[in-house]
C-alpha positions as CSV (number, residue, x, y, z in Angstrom):
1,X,-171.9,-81.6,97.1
2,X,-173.8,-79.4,99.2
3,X,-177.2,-79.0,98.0
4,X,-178.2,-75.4,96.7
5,X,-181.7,-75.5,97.0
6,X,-182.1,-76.3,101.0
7,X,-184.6,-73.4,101.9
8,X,-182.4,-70.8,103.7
9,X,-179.1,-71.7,102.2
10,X,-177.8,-68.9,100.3
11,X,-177.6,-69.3,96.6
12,X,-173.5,-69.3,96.6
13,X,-173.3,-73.2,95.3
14,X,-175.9,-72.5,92.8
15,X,-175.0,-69.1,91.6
16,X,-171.2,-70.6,90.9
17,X,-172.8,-72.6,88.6
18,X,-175.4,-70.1,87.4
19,X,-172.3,-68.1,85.7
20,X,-169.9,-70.5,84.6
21,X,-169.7,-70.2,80.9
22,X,-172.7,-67.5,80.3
23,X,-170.9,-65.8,77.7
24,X,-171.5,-65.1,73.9
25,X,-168.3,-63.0,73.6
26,X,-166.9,-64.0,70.6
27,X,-163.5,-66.2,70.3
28,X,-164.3,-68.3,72.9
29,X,-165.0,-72.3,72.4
30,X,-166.5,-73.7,75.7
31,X,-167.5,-77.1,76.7
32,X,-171.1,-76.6,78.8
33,X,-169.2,-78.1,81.9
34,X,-166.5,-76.6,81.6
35,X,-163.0,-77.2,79.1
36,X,-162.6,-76.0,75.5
37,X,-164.3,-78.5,73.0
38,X,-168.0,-77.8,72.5
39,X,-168.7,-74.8,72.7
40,X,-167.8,-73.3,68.7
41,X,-168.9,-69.5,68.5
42,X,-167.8,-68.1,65.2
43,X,-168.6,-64.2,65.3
44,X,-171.3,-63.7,68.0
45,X,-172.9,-67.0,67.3
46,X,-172.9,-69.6,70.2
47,X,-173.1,-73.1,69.6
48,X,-174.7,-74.6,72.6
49,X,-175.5,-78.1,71.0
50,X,-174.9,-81.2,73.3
51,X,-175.7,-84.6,74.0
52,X,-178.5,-85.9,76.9
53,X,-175.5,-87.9,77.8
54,X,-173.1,-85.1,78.1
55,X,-175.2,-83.2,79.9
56,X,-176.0,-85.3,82.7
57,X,-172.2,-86.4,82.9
58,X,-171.7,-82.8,84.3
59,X,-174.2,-83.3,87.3
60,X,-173.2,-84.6,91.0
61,X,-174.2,-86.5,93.7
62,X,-176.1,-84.3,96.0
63,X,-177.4,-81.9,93.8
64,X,-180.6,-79.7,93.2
65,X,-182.5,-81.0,90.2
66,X,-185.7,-78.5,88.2
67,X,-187.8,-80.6,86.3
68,X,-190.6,-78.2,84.3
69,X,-193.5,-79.1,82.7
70,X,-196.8,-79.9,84.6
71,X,-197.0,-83.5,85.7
72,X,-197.9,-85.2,82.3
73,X,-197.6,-82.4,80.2
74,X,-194.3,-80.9,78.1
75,X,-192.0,-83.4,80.9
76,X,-188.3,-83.6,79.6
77,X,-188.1,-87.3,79.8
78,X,-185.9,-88.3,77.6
79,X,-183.6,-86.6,79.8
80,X,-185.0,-88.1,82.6
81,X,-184.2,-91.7,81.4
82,X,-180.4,-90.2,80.6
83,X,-180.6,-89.3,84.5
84,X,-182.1,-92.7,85.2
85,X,-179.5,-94.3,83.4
86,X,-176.7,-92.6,85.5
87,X,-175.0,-93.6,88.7
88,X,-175.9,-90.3,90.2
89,X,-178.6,-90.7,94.0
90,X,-179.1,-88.1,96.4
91,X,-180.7,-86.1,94.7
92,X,-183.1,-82.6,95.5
93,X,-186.2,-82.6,92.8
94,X,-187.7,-79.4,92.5
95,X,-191.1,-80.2,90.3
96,X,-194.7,-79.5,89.2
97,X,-194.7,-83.6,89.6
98,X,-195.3,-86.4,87.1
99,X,-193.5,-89.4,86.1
100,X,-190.5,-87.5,86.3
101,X,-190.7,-88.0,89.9
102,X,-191.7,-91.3,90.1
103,X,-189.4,-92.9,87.7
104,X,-186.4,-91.0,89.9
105,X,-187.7,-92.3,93.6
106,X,-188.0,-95.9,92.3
107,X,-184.6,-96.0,90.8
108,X,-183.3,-94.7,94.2
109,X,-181.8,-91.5,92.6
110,X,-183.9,-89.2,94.9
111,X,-183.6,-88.3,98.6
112,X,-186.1,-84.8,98.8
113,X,-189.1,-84.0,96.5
114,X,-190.0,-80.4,96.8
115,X,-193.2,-80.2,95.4
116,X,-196.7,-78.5,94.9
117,X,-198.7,-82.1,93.6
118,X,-197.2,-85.4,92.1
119,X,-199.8,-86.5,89.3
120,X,-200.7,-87.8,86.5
121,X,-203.6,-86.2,86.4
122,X,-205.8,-89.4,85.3
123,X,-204.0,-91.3,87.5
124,X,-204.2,-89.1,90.3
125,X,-201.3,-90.2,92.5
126,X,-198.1,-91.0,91.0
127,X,-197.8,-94.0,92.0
128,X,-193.9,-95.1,92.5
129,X,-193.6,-91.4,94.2
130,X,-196.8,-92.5,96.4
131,X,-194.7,-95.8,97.3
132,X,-191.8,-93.7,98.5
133,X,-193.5,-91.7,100.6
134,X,-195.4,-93.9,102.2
135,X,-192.5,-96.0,103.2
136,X,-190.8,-93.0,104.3
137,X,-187.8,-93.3,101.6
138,X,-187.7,-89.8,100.8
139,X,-187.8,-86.4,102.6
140,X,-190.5,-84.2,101.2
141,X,-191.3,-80.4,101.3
142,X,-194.9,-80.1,100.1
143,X,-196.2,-76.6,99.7
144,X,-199.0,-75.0,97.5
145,X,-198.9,-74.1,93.6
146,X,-198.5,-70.2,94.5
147,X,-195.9,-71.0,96.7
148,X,-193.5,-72.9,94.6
149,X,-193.9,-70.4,91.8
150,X,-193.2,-68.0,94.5
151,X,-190.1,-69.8,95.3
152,X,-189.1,-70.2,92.2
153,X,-189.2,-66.5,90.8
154,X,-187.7,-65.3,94.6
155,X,-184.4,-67.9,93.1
156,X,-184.6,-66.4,89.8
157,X,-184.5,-62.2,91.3
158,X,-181.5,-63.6,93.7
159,X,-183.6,-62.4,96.7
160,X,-184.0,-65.0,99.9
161,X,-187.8,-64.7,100.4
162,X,-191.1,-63.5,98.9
163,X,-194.0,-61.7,101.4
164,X,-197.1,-63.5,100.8
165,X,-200.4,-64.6,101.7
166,X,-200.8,-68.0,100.1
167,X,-200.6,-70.9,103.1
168,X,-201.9,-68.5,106.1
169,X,-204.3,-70.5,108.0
170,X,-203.2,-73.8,106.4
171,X,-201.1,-77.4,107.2
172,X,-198.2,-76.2,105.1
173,X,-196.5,-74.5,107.8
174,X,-197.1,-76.7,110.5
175,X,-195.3,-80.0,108.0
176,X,-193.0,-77.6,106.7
177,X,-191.6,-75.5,109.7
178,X,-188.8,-74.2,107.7
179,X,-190.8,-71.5,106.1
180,X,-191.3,-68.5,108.4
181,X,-194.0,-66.2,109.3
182,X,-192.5,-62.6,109.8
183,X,-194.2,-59.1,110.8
184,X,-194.8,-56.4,108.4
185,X,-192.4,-53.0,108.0
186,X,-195.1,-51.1,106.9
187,X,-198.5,-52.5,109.0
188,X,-199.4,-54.9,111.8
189,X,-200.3,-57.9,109.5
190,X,-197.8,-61.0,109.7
191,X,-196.8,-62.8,106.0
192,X,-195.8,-65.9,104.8
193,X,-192.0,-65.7,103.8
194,X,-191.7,-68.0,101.5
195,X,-188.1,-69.2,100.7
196,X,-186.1,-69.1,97.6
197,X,-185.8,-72.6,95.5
198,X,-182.4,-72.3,94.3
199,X,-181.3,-74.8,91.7
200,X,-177.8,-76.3,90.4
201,X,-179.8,-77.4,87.0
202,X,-183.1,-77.2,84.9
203,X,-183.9,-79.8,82.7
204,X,-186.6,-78.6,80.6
205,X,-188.2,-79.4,77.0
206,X,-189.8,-77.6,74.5
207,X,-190.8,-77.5,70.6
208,X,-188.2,-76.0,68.7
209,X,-184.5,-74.3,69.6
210,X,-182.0,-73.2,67.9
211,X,-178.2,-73.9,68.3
212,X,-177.6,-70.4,70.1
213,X,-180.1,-71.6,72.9
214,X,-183.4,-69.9,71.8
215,X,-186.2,-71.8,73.3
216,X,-189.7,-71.6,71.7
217,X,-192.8,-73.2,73.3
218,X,-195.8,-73.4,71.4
219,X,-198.3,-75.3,73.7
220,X,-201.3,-73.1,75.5
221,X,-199.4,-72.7,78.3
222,X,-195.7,-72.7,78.9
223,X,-196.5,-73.4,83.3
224,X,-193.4,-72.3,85.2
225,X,-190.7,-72.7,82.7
226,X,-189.2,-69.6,82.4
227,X,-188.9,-69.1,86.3
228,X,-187.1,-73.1,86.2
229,X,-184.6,-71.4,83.8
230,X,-183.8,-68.3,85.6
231,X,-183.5,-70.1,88.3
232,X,-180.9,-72.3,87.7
233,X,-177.2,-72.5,87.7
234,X,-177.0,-74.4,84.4
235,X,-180.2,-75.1,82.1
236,X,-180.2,-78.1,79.9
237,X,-183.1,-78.3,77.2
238,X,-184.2,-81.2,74.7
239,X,-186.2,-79.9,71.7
240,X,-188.7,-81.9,69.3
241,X,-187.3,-80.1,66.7
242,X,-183.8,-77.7,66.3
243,X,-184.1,-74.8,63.8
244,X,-181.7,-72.2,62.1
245,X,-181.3,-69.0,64.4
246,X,-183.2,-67.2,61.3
247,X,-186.2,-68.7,62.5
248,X,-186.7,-66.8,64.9
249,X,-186.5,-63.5,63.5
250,X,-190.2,-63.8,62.3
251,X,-191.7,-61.6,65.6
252,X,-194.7,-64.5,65.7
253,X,-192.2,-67.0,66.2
254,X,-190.4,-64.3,68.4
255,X,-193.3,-64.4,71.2
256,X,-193.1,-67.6,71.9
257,X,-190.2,-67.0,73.3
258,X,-190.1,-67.0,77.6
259,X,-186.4,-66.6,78.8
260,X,-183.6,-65.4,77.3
261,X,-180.9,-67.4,75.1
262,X,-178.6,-66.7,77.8
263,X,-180.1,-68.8,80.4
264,X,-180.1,-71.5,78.4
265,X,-176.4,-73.9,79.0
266,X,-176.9,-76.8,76.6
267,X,-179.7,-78.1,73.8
268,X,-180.6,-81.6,72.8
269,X,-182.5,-82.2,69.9
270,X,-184.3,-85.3,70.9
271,X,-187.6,-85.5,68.6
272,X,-190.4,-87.1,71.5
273,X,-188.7,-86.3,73.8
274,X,-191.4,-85.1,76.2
275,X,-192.7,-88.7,75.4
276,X,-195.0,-90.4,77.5
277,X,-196.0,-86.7,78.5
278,X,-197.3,-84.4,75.9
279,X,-196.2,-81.7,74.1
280,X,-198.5,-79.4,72.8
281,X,-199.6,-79.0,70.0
282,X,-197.5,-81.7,68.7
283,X,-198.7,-84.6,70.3
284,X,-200.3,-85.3,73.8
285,X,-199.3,-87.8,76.2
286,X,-199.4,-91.6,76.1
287,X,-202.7,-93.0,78.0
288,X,-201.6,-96.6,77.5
289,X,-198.3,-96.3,78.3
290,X,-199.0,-94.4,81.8
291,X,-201.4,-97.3,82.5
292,X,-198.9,-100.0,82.0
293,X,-196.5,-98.0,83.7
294,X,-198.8,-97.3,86.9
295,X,-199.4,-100.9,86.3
296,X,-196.0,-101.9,86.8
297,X,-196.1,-100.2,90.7
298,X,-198.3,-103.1,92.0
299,X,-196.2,-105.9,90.3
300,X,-193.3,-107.8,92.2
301,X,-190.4,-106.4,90.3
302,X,-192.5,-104.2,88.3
303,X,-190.0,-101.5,88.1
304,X,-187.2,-103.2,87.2
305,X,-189.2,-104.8,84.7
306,X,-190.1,-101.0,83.0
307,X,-186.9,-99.9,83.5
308,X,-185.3,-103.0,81.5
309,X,-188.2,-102.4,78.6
310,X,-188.1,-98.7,78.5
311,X,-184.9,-97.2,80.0
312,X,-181.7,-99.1,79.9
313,X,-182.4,-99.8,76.2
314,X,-181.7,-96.8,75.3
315,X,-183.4,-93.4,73.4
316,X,-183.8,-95.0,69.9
317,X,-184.8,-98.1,70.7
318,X,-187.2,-96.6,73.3
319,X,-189.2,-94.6,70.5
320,X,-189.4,-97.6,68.8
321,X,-191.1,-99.8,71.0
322,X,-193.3,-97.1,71.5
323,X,-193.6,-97.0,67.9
324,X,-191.9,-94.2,66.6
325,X,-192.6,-91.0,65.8
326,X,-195.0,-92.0,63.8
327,X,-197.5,-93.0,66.7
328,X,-196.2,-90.2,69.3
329,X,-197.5,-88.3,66.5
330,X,-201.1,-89.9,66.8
331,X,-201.3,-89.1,70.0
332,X,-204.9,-87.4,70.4
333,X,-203.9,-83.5,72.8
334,X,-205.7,-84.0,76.2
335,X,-208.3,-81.4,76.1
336,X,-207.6,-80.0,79.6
């Protein structure tokens, strides 16, 4: 499957998935990839509950993956390990990086990373994504923070290009030729254009949802993941905890609220799911575990090692060998 986020593609291949089954007309009963089981909608209420493992069944080979969060912070990786578990490789990642990344290029599920950093932030370089690189197994497009957000929001208005400033004067264009310089209309200054980062899907977490796809983030800052959403063909997001629609009727509740229900394709309650990143303000991410993770990178086998431990077993038994709920609640917020 043709990729949709190659800079200067149009967004045809992601916009056909963009629209497929957007509705909340009543009397319809649609399966998030398509058919007629899943969906229920009983007046003008949309029931967009679903499974990690139903929605990653839907993706392809080939396609252009959004991960939000910001490197260890608020990372859907319980979907992650669903996508980890799958047969699916050639894959575009489109990230703020942590050990989303990593975990995908060591399993050989990844052949671009477009990306601003790769971190985990105490651990500064991610270091299965450091190993790729550095043996040239993947294709890279690294550009600055600005940029990428730029990117991202030009995707999400359905525009090819943003004007900007950000990466005059710097490395980015000479290692990523693809984005153009052009002249002004309106002076004799020359801008950055940067390109539009179309995606097929968003995986995304957050704190609560509800079953209509109302997305609530309650952390200090919700990064770029409203501009993943609209930019997306289809949005998949895991919650730490799913609530009744009424919830949100309370206006406090109400602001937390950063893109529309109608962006959002499919919700997976998965309680730690952000787990070993944080999620703010319920519990921040796992120092040990990221150590024996990075750990694992200069070990003979060391991956397949984690992924035996922490991935093929499976969600549940996962949080329990990380102790449950329990200790993901312990988990002391990073205070940066």
């Amino acid at each position: 499957m043709k990729s949709g986020a190659a800079v200067g593609e149009n967004h045809e291949h992601a916009d056909r998935y963009r629209h497929a089954d957007r509705s909340d007309s009543p009397g319809e009963s649609l399966n998030v990839w398509g058919g007629r089981d899943r969906r229920l909608i009983t007046g003008l209420t949309m029931d967009k509950r679903t499974t990690a493992a139903q929605a990653i069944a839907g993706l392809q080979d080939g396609m252009t993956i959004g991960i939000g969060g910001w490197g260890p912070r608020r990372k859907p990786m319980a979907l992650v390990r669903e996508l980890l578990r799958s047969k699916l490789k050639d894959l575009t990642i489109v990230a703020y990086g942590g050990a989303d990344v990593g975990m995908l290029c060591a399993a050989g599920k990844v052949k671009k990373v477009v990306f601003a950093f790769v971190s985990l932030d105490f651990i500064p370089l991610e270091p299965y994504f450091r190993m790729a690189r550095q043996n040239g197994a993947i294709e890279v497009m690294e550009i600055d923070e600005g940029m990428f957000l730029l990117g991202l929001k030009a995707a999400a208005m359905r525009i090819p290009f943003i004007p900007t400033r950000i990466g005059l004067g710097t490395d980015v264009l000479k290692y990523s030729p693809q984005i153009k310089v052009i002249d002004s209309p309106y002076d004799d200054k020359a801008w950055v254009a940067m390109p539009a980062l179309p995606l097929d899907v968003a995986l995304l977490h957050v704190d609560r949802a509800d079953a209509r796809g109302v997305c609530q983030i309650c952390g200090p800052d919700h990064y770029m993941d409203d501009l993943f959403a609209r930019a997306a063909g289809k949005v998949f997001v895991s919650c730490d905890e799913l609530v009744d629609s009424e919830f949100f009727a309370d206006p406090g509740q109400a602001r937390q609220v950063f893109w529309e229900r109608a962006q959002t394709t499919g919700v997976i309650h998965l309680p730690g799911g952000a787990h070993p990143s944080s999620c703010a303000p319920r519990y921040g991410f796992d120092v040990k575990h990221f150590k024996e993770y990075a750990a694992s990178a200069k070990e003979a086998g060391g991956w397949a090692q984690y992924f035996e431990r922490y991935v093929a077993c499976g969600e549940a038994e996962y949080l329990n060998r990380v102790g449950g709920m329990a200790a993901v609640g312990q988990l002391p917020l990073p205070v940066f």
